[in-house]
Each structure stands twice: as C-alpha cells, then as structure tokens.
C-alpha positions as CSV (number, residue, x, y, z in Angstrom):
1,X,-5.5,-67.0,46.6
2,X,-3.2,-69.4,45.3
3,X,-5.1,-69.7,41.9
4,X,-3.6,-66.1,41.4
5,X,-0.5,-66.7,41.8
6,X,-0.2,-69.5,38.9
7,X,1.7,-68.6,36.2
8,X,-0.7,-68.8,33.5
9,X,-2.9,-66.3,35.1
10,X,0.0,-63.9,35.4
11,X,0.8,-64.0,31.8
12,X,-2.7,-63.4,30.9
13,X,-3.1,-60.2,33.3
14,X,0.3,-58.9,31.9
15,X,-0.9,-59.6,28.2
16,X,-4.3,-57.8,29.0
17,X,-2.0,-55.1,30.5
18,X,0.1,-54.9,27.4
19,X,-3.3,-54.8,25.0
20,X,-4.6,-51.5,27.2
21,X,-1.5,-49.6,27.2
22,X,-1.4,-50.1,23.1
23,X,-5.1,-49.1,22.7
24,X,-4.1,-46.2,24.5
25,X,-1.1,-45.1,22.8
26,X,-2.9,-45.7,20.1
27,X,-5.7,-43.1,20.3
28,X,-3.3,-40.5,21.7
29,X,-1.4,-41.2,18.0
30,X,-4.6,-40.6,16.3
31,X,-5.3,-37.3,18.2
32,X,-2.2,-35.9,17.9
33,X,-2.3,-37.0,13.6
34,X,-5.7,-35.6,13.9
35,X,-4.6,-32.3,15.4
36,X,-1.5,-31.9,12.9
37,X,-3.4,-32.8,10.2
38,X,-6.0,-30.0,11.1
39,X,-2.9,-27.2,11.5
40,X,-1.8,-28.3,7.9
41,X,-4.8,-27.9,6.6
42,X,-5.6,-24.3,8.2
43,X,-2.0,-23.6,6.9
44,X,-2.4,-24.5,3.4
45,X,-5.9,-23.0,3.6
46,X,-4.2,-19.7,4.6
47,X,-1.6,-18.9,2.2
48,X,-2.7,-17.9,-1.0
49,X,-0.1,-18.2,-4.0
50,X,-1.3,-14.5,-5.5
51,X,-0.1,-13.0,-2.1
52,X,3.5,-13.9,-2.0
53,X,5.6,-13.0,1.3
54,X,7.2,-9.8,2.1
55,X,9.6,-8.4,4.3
56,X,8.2,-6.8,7.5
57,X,8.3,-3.4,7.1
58,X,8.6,-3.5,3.6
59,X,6.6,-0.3,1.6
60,X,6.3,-3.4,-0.8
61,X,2.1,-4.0,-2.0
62,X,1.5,-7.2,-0.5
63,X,-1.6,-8.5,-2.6
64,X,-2.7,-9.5,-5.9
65,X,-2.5,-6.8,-8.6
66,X,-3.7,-5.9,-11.7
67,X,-2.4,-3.2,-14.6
68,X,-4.6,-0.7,-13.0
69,X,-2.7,-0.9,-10.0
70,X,0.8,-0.8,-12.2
71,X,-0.9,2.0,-14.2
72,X,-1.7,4.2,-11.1
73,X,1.5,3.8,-9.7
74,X,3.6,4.3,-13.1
75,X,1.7,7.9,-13.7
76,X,1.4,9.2,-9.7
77,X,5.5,8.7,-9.4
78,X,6.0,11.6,-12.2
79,X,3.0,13.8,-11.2
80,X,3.6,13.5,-7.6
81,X,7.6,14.4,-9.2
82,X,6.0,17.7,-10.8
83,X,3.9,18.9,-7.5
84,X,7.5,18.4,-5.4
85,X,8.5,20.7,-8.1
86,X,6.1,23.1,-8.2
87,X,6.4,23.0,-4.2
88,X,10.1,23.5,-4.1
89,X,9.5,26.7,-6.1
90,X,7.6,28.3,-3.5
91,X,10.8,28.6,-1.4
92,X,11.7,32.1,-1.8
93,X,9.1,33.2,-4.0
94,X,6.0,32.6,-2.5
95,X,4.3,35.8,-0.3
96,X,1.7,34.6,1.3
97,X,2.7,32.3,4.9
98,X,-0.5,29.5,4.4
99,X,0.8,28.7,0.7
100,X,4.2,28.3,2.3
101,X,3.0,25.8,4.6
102,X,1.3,24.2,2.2
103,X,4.2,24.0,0.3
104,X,6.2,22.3,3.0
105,X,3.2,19.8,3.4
106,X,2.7,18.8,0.4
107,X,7.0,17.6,0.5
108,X,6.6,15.6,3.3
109,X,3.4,13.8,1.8
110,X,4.1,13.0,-1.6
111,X,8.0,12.6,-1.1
112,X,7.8,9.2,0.8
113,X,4.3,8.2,-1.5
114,X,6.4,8.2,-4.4
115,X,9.5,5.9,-3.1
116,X,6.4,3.6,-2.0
117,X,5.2,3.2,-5.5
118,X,8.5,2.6,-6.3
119,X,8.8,-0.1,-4.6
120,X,5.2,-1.9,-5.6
121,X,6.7,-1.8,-9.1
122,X,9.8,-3.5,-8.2
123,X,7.8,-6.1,-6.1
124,X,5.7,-6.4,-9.2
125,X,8.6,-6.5,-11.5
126,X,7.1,-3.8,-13.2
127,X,9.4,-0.7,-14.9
128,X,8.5,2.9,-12.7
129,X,7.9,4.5,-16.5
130,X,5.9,2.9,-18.9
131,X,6.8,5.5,-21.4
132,X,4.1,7.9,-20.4
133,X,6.6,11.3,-19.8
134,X,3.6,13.0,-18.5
135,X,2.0,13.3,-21.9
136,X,-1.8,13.3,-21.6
137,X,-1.9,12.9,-17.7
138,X,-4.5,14.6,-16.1
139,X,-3.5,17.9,-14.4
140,X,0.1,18.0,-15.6
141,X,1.7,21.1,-16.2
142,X,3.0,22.1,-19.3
143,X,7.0,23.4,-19.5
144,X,5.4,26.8,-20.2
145,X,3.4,26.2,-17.0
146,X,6.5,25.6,-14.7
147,X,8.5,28.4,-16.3
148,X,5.9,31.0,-15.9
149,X,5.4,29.8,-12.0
150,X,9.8,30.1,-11.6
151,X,9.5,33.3,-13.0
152,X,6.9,34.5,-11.0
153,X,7.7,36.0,-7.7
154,X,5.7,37.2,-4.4
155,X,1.8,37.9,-5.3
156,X,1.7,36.9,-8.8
157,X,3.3,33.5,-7.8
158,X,1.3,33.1,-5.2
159,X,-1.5,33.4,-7.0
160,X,-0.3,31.4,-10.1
161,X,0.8,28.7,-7.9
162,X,-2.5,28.7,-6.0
163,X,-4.2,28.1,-9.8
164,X,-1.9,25.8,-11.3
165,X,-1.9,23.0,-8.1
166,X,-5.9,23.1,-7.9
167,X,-5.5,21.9,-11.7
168,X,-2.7,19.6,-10.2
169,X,-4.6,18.2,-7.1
170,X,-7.4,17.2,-9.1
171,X,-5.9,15.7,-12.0
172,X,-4.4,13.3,-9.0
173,X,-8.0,12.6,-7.6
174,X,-9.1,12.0,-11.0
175,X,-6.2,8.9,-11.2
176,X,-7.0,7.8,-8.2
177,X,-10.4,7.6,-8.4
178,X,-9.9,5.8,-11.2
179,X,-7.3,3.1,-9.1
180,X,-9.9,2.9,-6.3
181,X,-12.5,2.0,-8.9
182,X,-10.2,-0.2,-11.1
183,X,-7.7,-1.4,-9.1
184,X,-7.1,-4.6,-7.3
185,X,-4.1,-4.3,-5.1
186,X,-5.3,-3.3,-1.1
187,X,-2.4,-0.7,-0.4
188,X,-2.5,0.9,-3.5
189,X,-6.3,1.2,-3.3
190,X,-5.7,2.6,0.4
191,X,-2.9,5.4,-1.0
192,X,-6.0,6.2,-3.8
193,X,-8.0,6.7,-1.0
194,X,-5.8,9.0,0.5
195,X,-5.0,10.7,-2.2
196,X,-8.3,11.9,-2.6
197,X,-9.4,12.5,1.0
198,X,-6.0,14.7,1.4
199,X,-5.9,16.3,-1.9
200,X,-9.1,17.5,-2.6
201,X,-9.2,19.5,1.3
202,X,-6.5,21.1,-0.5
203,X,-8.1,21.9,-3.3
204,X,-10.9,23.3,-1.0
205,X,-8.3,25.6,0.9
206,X,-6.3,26.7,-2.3
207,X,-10.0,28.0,-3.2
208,X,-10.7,29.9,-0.6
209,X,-6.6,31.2,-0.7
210,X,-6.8,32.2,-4.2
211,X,-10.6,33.9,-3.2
212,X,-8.8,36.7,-1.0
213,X,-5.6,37.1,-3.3
C-alpha cells in the first residue's frame, strides 16, 4: 500500500491521466471537423451559381433561363395586354351572360400573369419589349380587329368577340407550347403549362358559345 503512495507513482498515474483525457478531446475534435466538414460540403453541393437567391415571395423566376424563356415572356406581356383589352370591351356591350363571365375571368387570370412576367425579365435583366409591337405574333388582332369588336354591340359583339378570342386563345397555346418545348426556366415552363390547360377549355367553351349564337 505504501508503494502507492510514492511520489513517482503518482506522477505517472496523473501523466497517464493527462494522455487519456487528450486522446479524448482529441477524437471528439475530429468528429465535430468531420461533421462541419460534411455540412460545408452538402452546402456547397446545394447551391448552384445559375440559380441565384430570391426574395420569398417574390413573382421573380428562380432558375436558370434561356432566350426562349425571355422570348415567351417578352411576347405573352402584350398579347395577354390585347385579351385584357378585348375583355374590357365586353363591359357594356356584350349580350350574352357566359361571355360576360368569361370576360371577367379572363381579367383576373391574365392581369396578375403579366406583372409576373414582368418581373422574370427584371430578375433576368432583360427589357419587357424586345421590339416585337405585336407584329407577326400568333393570334394578335389587327387595329381593324379591335375597332370592329368596340363598334360592335349586343349579338353581333358577342359573336365577334366569341370568334376573335378563339383566334386569340390559341395563338397563346401556340407560344407556349413552344416555351414548354424550348424553354428552360421551371416557372415560366409551369405558367406555359397553364396557359395551355386554361386556355384551350376556353377555346372549347367559346366553341360551343359561338355554336348556339
């Protein structure tokens, strides 16, 4: 018992004490560098430098794009412009009550789709008119077009509205068929998507509307 107690034993139990609680504090440190290490690497995995950060909330395109996606967006702002247009005319002109609701419908849709598009070109520091006016764009009515349709007034604008927007509608599911094909951008590609699924049940009921005028 009293070997023990001599003071060289001592210091070599404390010094083997020592040497265990380094090895230990040791291999936490190389869990906890081995755990950050992964979560940097998972971060940097992650983020992607052709999908820069938006604000939450933002009507902002998030992804990658390509001049399809510009494209689609700088020729949908003016002909979803024109079919507010053409909608806005039915107020007081239009007879029939289902092309009035349709009227108000197609407002509420394509109001907010355009300020969207909007702002994918700003994000994309793109201009909102490339110069296109219209010209060439599928389904755009001439001024002769829109002047004839103010002019006209219960049945015959009913029915001239009913023939000029199924020209409309699918000149707009013709672009964005061609953005869903083309383009590279995920919310524009999802608003060409629903362009085409909401339009073209219009164009199915403007059908059967103009059938029984």
């Amino acid at each position: 018992m009293r070997t023990f107690g001599h003071p060289a034993t001592r210091k070599l139990a404390l010094a083997g004490a020592v040497a265990a609680a380094g090895l230990l504090l040791a291999a936490c440190g190389t869990d906890d560098s081995a755990s950050s290490g992964a979560h940097h690497g998972e971060t940097t995995t992650s983020a992607s430098p052709s999908r820069p950060a938006t604000t939450a909330g933002s009507a902002a395109a998030p992804g990658a794009f390509n001049d399809a996606d510009v494209t689609f967006a700088q020729l949908m702002i003016p002909h979803h412009q024109q079919a507010l247009e053409m909608a806005g005319l039915a107020d007081g002109r239009a007879e029939d009550t289902e092309i009035k609701k349709l009227a108000v419908g197609i407002e509420k849709a394509q109001g907010p789709e355009i300020e969207k598009m909007k702002a994918w070109l700003k994000s994309w520091g793109r201009p909102e008119s490339a110069g296109h006016n219209g010209h060439g764009m599928a389904g755009m009515m001439s001024e002769q077009d829109m002047k004839a349709l103010a002019a006209a007034k219960g049945r015959a604008f009913d029915r001239k509205f009913t023939e000029l927007m199924i020209a409309h509608h699918e000149g707009a599911v013709e672009m964005a068929e061609a953005e869903r094909k083309n383009g590279r951008d995920e919310t524009a590609k999802k608003l060409a998507d629903d362009v085409v699924r909401t339009q073209s049940a219009e164009v199915a009921q403007l059908r059967k509307i103009l059938d029984r005028l």
